[in-house]
N, C-alpha and C positions, 0 to 999 in steps of 0.2 A: 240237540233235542234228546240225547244222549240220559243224559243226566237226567230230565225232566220222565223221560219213561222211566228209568231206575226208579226213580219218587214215587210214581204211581205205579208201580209195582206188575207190568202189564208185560209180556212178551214181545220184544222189539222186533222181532224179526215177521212176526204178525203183524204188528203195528204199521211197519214202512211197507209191507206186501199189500196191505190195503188201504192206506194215507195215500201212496204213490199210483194205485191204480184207481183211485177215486178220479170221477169224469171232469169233477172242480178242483183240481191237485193243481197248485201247493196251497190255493188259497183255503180260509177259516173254515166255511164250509165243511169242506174237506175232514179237517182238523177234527171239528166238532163229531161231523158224522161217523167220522173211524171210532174215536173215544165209544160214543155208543153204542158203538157195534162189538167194541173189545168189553162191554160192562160197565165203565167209567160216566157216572152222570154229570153231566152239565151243562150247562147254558151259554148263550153269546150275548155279550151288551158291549156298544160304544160307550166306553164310561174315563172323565177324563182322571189321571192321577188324585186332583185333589177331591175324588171323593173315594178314593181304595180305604180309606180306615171307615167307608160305612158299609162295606160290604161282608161277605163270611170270610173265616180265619185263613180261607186259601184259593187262591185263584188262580187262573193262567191267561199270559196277556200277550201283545207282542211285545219285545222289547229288541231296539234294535234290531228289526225286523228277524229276530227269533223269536219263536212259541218258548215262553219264560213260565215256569211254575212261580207265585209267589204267594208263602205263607205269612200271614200278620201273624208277631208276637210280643203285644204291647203296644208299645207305640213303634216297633221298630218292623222292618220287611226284609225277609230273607229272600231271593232270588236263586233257583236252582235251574241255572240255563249254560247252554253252551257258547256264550257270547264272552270272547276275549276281550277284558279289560284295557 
């Protein structure tokens, strides 16, 4: 998740101090409401892959059950997560 905080540019050590003490930790929830609380807006949707090229230019998903940043650029998708290939 490393990486994905670098991305959005947020203080990590705030981040995981209240990500981890959220009463719904580790699930989205969670996830969601810390962002909000650190300034980061966003939203939650069950949304399957083949519809990500109708959504905006960046999102965050699980992938591999990691919290995965992913920017569209074109037709292509960049993945800034901490998931070993």
């Amino acid at each position: 998740m490393t990486k994905l905080l670098d991305k959005l540019n947020i203080d990590k050590s705030e981040f995981f101090l209240q990500f981890q003490s959220h009463p719904n930790y580790p699930f989205s929830l969670a996830f969601t409401e810390t962002l909000s609380f650190m300034g980061v807006n966003n939203q939650a949707y069950t949304l399957d892959k083949e519809y990500w090229a109708d959504i905006t230019e960046s999102f965050i998903t699980i992938y591999k059950n990691k919290f995965t940043l992913v920017e569209k650029r074109n037709d292509l998708f960049i993945l800034y997560s901490d998931v070993v290939s």
